[in-house]
PyMOL Python script that loads the backbone (N, CA, C, O; Angstrom):
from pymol import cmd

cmd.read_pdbstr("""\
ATOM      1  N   UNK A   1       6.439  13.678 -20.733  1.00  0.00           N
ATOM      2  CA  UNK A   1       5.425  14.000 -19.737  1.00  0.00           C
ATOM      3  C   UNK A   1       5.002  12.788 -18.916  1.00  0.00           C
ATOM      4  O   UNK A   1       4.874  12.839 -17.692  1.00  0.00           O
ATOM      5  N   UNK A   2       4.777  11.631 -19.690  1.00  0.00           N
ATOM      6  CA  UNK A   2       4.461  10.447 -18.731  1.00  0.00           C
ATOM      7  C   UNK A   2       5.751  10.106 -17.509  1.00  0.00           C
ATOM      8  O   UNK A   2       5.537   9.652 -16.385  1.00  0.00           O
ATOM      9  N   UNK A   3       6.872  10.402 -17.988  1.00  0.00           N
ATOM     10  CA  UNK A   3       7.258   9.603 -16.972  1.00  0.00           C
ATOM     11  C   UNK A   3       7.761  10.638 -15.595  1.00  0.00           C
ATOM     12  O   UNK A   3       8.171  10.215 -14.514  1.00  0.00           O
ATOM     13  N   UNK A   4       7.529  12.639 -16.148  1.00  0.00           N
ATOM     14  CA  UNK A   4       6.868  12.912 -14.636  1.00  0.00           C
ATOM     15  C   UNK A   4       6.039  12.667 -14.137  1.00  0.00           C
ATOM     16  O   UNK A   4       6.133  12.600 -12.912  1.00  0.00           O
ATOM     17  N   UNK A   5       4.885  12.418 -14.706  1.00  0.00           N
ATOM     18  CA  UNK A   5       3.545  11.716 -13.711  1.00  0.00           C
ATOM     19  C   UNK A   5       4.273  10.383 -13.357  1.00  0.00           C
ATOM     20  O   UNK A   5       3.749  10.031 -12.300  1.00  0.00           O
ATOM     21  N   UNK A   6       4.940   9.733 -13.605  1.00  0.00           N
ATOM     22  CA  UNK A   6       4.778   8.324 -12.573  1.00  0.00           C
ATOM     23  C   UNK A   6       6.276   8.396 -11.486  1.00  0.00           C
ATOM     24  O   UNK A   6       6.686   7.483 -10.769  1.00  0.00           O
ATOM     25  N   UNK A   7       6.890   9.807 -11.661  1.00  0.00           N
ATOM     26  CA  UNK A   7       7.435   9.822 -10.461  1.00  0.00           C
ATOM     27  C   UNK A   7       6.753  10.685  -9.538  1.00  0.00           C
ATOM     28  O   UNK A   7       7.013  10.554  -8.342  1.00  0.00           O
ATOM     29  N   UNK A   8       5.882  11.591  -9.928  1.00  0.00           N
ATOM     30  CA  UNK A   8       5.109  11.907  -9.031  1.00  0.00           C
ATOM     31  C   UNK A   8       4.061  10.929  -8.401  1.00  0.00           C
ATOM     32  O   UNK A   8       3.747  11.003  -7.213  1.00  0.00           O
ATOM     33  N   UNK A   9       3.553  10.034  -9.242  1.00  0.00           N
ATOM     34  CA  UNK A   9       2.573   9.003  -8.844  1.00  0.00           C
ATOM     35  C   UNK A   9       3.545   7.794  -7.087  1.00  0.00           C
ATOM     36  O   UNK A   9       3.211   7.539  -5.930  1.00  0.00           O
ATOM     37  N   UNK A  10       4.702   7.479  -7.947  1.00  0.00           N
ATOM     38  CA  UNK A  10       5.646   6.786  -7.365  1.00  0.00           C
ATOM     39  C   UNK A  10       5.873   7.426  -5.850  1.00  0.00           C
ATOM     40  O   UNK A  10       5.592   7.008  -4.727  1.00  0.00           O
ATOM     41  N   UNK A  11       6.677   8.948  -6.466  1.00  0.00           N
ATOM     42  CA  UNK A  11       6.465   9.756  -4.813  1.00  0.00           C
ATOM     43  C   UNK A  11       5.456   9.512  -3.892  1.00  0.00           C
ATOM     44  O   UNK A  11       5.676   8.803  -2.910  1.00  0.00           O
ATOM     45  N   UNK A  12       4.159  10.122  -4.140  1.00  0.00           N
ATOM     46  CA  UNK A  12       2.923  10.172  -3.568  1.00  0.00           C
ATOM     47  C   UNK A  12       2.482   8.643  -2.961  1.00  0.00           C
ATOM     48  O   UNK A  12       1.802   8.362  -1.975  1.00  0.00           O
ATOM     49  N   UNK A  13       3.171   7.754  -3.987  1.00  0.00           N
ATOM     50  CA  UNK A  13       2.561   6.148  -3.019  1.00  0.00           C
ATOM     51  C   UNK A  13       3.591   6.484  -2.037  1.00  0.00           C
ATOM     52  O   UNK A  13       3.265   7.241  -1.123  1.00  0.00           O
ATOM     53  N   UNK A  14       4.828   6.020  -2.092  1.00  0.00           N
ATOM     54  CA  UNK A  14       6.149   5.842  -1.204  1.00  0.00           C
ATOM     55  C   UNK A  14       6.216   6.718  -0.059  1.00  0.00           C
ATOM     56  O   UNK A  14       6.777   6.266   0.939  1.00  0.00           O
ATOM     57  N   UNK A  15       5.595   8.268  -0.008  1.00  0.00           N
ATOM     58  CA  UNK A  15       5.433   9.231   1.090  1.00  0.00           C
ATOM     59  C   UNK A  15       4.340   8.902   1.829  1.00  0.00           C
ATOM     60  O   UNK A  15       4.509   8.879   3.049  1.00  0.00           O
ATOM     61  N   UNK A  16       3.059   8.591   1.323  1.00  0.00           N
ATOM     62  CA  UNK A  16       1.930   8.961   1.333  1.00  0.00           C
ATOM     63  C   UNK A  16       2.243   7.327   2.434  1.00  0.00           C
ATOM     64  O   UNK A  16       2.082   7.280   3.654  1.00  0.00           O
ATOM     65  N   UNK A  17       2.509   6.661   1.921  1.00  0.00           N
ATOM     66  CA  UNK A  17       2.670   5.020   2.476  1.00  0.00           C
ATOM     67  C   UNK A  17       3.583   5.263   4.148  1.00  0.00           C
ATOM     68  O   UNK A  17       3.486   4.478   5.092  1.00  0.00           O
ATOM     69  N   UNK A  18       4.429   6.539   4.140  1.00  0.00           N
ATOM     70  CA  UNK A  18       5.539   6.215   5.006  1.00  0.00           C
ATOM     71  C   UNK A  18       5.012   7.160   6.433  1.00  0.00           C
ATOM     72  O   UNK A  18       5.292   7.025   7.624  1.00  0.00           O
ATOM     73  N   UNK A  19       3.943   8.364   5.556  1.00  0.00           N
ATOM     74  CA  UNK A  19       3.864   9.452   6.599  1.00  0.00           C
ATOM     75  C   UNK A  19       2.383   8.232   7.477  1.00  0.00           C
ATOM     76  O   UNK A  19       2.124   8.317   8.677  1.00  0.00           O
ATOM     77  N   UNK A  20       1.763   7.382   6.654  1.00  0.00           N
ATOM     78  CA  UNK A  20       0.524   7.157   7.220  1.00  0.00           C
ATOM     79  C   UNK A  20       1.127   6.336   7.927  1.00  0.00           C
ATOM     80  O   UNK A  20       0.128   5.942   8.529  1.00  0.00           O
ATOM     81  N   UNK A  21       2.418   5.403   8.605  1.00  0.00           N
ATOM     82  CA  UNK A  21       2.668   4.567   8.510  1.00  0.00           C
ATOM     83  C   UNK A  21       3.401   5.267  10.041  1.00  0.00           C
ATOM     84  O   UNK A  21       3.080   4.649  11.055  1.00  0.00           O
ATOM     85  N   UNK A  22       4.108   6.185  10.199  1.00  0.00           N
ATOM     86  CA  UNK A  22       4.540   7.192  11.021  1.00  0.00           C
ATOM     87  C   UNK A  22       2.953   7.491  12.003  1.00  0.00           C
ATOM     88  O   UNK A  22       2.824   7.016  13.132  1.00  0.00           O
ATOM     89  N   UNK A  23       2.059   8.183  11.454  1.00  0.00           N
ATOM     90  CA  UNK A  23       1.015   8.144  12.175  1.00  0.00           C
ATOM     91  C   UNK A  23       0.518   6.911  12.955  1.00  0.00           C
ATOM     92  O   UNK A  23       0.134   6.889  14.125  1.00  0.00           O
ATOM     93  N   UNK A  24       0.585   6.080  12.245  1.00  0.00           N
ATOM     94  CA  UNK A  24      -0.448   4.657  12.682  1.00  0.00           C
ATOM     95  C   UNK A  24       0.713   4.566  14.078  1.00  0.00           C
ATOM     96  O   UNK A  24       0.285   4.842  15.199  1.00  0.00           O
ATOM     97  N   UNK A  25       2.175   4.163  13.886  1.00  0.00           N
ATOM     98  CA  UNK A  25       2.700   4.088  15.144  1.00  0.00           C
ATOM     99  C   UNK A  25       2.658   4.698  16.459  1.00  0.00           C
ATOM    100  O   UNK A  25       2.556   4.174  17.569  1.00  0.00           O
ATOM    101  N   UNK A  26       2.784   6.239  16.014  1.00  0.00           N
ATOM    102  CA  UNK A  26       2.515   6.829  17.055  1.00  0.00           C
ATOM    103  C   UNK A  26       1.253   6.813  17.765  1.00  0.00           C
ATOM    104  O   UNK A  26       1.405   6.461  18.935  1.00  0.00           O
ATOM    105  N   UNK A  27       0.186   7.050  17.478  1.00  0.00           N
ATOM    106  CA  UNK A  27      -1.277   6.632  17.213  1.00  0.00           C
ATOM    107  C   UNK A  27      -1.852   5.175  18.667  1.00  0.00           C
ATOM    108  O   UNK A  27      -2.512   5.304  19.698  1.00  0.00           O
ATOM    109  N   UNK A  28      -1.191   3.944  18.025  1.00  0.00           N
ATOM    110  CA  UNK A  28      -0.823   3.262  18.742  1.00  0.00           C
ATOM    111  C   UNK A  28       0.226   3.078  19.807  1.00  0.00           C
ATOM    112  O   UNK A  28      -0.116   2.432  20.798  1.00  0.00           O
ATOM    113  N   UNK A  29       1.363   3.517  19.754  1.00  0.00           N
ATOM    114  CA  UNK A  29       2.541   3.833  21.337  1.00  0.00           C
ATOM    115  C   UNK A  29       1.290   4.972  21.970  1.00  0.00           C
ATOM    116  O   UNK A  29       0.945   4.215  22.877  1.00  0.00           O
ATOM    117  N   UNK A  30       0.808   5.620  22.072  1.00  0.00           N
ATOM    118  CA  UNK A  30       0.366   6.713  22.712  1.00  0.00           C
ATOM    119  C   UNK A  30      -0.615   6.560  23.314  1.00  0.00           C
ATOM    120  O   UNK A  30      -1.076   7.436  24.046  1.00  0.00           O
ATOM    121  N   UNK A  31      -1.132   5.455  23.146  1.00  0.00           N
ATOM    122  CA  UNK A  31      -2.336   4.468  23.829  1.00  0.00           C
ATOM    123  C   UNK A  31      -3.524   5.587  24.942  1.00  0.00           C
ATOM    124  O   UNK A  31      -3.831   5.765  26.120  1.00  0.00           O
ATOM    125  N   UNK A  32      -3.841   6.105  23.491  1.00  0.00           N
ATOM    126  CA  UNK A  32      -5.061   6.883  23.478  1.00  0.00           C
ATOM    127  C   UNK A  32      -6.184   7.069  23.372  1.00  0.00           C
ATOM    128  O   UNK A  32      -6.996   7.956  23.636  1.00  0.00           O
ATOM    129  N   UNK A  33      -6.155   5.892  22.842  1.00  0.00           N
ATOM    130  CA  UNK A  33      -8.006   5.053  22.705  1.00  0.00           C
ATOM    131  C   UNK A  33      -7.962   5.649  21.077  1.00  0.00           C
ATOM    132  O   UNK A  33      -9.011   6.057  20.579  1.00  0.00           O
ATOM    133  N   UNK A  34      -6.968   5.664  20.468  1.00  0.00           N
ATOM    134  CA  UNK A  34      -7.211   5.907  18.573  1.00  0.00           C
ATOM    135  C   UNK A  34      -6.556   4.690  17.907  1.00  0.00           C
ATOM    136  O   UNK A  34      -6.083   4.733  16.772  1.00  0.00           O
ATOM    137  N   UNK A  35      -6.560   3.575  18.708  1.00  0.00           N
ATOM    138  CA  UNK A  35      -5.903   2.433  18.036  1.00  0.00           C
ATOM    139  C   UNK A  35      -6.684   1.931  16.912  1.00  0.00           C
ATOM    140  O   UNK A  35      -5.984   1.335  16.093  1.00  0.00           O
ATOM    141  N   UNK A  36      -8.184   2.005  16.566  1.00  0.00           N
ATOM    142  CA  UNK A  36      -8.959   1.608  15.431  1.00  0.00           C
ATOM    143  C   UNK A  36      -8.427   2.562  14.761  1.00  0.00           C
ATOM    144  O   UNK A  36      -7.704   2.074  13.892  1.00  0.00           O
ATOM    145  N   UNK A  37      -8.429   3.661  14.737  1.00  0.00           N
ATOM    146  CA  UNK A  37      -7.742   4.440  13.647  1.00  0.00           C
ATOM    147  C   UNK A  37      -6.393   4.237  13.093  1.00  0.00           C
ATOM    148  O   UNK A  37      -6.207   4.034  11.893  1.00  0.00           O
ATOM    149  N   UNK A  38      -5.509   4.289  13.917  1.00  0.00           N
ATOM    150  CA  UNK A  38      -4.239   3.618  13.705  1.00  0.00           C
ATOM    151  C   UNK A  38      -4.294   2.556  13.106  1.00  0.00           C
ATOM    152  O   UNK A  38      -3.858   2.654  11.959  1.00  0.00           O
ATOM    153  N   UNK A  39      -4.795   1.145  13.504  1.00  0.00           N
ATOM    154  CA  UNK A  39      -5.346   0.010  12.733  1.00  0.00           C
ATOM    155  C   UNK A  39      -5.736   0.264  11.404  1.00  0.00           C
ATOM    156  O   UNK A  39      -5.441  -0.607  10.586  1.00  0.00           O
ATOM    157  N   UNK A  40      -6.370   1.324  10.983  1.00  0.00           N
ATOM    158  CA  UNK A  40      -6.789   1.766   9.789  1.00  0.00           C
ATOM    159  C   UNK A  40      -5.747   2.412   8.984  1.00  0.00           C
ATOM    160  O   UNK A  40      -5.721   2.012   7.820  1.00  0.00           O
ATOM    161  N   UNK A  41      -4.862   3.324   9.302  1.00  0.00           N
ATOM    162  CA  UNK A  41      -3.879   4.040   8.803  1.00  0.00           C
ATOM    163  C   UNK A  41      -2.826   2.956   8.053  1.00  0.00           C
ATOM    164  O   UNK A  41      -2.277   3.104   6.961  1.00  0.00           O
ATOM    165  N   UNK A  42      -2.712   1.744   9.049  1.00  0.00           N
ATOM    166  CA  UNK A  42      -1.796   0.649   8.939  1.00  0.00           C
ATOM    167  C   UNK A  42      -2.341   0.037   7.725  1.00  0.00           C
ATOM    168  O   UNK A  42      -1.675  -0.247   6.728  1.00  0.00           O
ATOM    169  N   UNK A  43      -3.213  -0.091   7.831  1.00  0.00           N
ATOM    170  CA  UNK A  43      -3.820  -0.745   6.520  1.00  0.00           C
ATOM    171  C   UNK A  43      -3.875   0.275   5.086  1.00  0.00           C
ATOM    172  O   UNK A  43      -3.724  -0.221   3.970  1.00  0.00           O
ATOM    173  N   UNK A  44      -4.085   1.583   5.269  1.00  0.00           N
ATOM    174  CA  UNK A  44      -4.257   2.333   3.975  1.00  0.00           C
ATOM    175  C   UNK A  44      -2.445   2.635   3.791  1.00  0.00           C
ATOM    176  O   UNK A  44      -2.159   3.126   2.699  1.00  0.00           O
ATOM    177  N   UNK A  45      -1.576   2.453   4.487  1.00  0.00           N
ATOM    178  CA  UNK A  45      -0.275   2.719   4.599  1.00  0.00           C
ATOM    179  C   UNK A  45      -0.025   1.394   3.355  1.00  0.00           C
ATOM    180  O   UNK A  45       0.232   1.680   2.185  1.00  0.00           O
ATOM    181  N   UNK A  46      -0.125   0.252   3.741  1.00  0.00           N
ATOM    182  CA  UNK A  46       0.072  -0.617   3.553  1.00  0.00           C
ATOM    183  C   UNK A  46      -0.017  -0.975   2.015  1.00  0.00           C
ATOM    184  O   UNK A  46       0.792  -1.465   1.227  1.00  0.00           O
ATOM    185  N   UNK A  47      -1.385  -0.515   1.897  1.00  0.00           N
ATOM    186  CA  UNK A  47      -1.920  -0.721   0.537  1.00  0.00           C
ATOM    187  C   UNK A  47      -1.045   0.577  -0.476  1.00  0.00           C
ATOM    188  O   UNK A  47      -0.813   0.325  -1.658  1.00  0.00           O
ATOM    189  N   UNK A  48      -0.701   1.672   0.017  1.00  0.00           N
ATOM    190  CA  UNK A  48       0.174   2.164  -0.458  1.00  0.00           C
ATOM    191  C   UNK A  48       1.535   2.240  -1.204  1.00  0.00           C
ATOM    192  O   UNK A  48       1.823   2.682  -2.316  1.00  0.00           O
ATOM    193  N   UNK A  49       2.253   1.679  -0.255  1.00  0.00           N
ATOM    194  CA  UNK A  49       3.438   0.721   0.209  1.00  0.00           C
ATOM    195  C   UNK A  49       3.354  -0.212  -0.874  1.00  0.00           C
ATOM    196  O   UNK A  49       3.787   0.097  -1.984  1.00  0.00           O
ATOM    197  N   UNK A  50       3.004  -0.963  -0.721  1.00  0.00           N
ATOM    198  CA  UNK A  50       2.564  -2.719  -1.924  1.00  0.00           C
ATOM    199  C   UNK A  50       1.920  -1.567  -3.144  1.00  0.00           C
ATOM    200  O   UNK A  50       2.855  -1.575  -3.945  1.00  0.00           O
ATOM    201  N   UNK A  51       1.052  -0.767  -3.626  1.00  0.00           N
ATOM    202  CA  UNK A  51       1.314  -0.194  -4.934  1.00  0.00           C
ATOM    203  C   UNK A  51       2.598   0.101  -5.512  1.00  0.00           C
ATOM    204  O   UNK A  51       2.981  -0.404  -6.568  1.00  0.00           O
ATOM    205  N   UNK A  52       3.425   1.116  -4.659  1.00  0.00           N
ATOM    206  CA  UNK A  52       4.723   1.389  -5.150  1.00  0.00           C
ATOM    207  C   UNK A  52       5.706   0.425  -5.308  1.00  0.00           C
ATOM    208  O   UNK A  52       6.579   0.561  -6.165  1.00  0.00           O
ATOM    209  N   UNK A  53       5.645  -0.751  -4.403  1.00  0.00           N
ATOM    210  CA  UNK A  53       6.547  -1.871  -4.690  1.00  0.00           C
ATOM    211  C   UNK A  53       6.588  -2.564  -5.270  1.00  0.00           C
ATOM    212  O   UNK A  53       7.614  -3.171  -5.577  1.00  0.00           O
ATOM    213  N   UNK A  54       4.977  -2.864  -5.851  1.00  0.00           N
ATOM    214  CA  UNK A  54       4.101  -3.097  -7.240  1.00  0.00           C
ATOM    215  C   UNK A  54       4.730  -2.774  -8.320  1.00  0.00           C
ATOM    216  O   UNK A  54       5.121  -3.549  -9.193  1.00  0.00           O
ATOM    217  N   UNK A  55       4.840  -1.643  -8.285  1.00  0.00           N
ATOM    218  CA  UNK A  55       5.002  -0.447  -9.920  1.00  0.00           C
ATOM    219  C   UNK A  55       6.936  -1.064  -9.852  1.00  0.00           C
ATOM    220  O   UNK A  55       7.344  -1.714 -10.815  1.00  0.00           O
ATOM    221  N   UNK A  56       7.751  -0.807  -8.853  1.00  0.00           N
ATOM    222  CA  UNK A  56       9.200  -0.706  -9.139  1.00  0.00           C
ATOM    223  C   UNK A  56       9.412  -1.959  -8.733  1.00  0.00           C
ATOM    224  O   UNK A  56      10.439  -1.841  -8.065  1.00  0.00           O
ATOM    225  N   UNK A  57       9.071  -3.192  -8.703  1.00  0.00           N
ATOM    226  CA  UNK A  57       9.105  -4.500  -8.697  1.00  0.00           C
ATOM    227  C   UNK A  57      10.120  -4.700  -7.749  1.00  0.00           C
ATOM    228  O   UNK A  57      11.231  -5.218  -7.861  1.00  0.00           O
ATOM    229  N   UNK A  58       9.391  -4.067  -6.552  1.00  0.00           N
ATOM    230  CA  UNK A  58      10.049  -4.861  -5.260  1.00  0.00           C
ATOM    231  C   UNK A  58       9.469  -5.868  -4.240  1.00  0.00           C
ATOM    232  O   UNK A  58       8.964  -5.578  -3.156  1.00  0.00           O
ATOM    233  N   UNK A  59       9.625  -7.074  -4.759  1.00  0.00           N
ATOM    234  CA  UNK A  59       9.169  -8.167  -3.877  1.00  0.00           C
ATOM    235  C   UNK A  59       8.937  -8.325  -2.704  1.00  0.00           C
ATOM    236  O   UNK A  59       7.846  -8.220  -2.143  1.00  0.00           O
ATOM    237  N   UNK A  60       9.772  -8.543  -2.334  1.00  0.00           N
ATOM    238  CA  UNK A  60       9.965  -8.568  -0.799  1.00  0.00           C
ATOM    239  C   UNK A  60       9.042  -7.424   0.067  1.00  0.00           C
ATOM    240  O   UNK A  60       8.220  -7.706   0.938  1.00  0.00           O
ATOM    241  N   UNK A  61       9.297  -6.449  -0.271  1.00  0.00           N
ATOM    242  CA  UNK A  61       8.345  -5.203   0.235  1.00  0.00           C
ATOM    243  C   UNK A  61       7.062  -5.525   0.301  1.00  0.00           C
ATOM    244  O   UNK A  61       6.399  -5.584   1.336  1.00  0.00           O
ATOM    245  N   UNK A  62       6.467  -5.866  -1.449  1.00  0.00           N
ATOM    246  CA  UNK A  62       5.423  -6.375  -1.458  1.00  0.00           C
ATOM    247  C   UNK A  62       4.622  -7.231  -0.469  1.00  0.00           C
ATOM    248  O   UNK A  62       3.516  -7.099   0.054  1.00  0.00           O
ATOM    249  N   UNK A  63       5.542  -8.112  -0.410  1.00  0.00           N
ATOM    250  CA  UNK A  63       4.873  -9.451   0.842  1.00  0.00           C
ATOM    251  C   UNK A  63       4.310  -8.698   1.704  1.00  0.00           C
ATOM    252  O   UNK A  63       3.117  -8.450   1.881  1.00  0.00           O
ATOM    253  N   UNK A  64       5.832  -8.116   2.577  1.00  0.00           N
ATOM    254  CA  UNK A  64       5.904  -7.245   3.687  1.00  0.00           C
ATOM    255  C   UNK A  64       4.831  -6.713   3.955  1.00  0.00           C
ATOM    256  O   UNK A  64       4.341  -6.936   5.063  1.00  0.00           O
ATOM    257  N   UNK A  65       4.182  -5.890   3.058  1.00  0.00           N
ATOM    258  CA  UNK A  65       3.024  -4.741   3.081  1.00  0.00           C
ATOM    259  C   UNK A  65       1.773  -5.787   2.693  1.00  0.00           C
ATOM    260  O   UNK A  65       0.601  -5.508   2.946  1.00  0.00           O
ATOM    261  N   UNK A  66       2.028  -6.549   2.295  1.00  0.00           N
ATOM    262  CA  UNK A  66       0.426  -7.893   2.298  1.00  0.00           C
ATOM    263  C   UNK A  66       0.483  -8.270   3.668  1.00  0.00           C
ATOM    264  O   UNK A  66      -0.614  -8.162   4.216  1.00  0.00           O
ATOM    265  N   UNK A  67       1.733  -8.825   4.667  1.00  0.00           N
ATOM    266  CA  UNK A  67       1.315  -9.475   6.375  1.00  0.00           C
ATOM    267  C   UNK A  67       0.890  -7.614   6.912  1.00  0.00           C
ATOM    268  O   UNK A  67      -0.125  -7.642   7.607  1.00  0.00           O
ATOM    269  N   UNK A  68       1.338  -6.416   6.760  1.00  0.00           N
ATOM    270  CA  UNK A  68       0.722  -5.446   7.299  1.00  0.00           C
ATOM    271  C   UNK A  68      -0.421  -5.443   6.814  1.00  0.00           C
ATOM    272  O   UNK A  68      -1.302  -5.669   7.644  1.00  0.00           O
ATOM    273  N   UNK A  69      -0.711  -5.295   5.919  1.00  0.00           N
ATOM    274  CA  UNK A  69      -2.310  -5.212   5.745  1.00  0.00           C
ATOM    275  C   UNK A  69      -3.348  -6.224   6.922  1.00  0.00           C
ATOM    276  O   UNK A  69      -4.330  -5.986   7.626  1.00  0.00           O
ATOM    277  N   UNK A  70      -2.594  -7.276   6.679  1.00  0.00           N
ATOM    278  CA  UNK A  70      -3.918  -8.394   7.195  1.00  0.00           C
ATOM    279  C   UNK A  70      -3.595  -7.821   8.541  1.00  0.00           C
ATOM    280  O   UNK A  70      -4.566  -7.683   9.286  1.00  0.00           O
ATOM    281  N   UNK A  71      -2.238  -7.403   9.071  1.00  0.00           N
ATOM    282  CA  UNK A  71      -2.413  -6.649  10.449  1.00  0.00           C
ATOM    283  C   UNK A  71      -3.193  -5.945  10.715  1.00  0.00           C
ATOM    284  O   UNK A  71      -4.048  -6.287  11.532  1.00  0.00           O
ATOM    285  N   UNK A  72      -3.214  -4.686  10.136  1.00  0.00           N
ATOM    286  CA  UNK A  72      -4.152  -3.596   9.957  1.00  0.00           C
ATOM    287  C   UNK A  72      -5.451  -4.587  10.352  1.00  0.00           C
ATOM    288  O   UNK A  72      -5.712  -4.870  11.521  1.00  0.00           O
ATOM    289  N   UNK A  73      -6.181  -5.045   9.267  1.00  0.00           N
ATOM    290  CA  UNK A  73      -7.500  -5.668   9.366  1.00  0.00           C
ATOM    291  C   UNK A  73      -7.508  -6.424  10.725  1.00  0.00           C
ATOM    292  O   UNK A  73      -8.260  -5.925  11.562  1.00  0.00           O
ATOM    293  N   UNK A  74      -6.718  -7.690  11.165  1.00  0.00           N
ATOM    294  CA  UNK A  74      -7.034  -8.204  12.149  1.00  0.00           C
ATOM    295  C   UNK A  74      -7.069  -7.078  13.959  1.00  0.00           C
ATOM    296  O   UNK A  74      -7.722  -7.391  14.954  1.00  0.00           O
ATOM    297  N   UNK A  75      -6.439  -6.215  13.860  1.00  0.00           N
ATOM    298  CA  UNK A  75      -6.232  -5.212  14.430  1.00  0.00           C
ATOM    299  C   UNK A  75      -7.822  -4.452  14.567  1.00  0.00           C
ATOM    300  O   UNK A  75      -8.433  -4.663  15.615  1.00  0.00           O
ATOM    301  N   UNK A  76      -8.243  -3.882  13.874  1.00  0.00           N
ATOM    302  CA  UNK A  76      -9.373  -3.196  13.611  1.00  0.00           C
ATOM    303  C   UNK A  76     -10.364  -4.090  14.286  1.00  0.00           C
ATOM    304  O   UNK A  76     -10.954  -3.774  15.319  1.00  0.00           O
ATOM    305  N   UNK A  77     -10.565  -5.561  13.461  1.00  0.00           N
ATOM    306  CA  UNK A  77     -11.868  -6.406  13.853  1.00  0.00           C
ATOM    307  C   UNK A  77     -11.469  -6.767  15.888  1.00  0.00           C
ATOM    308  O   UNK A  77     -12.106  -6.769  16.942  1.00  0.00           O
ATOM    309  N   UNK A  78      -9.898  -7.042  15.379  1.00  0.00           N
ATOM    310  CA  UNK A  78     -10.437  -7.172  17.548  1.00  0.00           C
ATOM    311  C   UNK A  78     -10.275  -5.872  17.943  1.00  0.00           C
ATOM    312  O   UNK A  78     -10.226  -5.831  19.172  1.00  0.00           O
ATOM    313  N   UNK A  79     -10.192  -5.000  17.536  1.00  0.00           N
ATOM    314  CA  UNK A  79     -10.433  -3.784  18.401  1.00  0.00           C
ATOM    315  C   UNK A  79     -11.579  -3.677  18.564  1.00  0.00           C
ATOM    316  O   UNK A  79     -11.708  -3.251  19.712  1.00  0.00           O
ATOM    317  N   UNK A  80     -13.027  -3.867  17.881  1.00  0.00           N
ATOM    318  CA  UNK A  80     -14.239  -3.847  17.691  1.00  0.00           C
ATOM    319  C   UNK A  80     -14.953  -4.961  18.374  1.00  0.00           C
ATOM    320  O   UNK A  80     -16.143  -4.788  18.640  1.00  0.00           O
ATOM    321  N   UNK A  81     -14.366  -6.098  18.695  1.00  0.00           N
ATOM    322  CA  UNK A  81     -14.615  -7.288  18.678  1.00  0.00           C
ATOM    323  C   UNK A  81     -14.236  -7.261  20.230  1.00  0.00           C
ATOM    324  O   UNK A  81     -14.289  -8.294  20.896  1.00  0.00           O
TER     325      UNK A  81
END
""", "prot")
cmd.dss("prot")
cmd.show_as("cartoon", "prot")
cmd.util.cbc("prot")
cmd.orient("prot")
């Protein structure tokens, strides 16, 4: 039983990471005035992303999804800013 929950867990980061991640782009190309949101998506994408790469010890990804994050954030504050 545990190790369907952690491919469902695994799924749910890795989708959940790719569909928010799909949004945030479009979001932003569409230059709609929802770029703080997008900015935001990028960041909860992110943190997604870096869990699952976390759990199946993929490095590189990891990083990857740590410089998106601080994107996300720096994104948000000058959008506000």
């Amino acid at each position: 039983n545990r190790g369907f929950m952690k491919i469902n867990t695994s799924k749910m980061l890795e989708w959940g990471g790719a569909i928010t991640a799909i949004i945030y782009s479009l979001l932003v190309s569409f230059n709609i005035g929802a770029e703080f949101i997008g900015f935001f998506l990028l960041l909860i994408s992110a943190i997604l992303i870096a869990l699952w790469s976390f759990r199946g010890n993929h490095k590189g990804i990891l990083i990857l999804q740590l410089f998106y994050a601080i994107a996300g954030i720096i994104g948000m504050i000058r959008w506000l800013g």
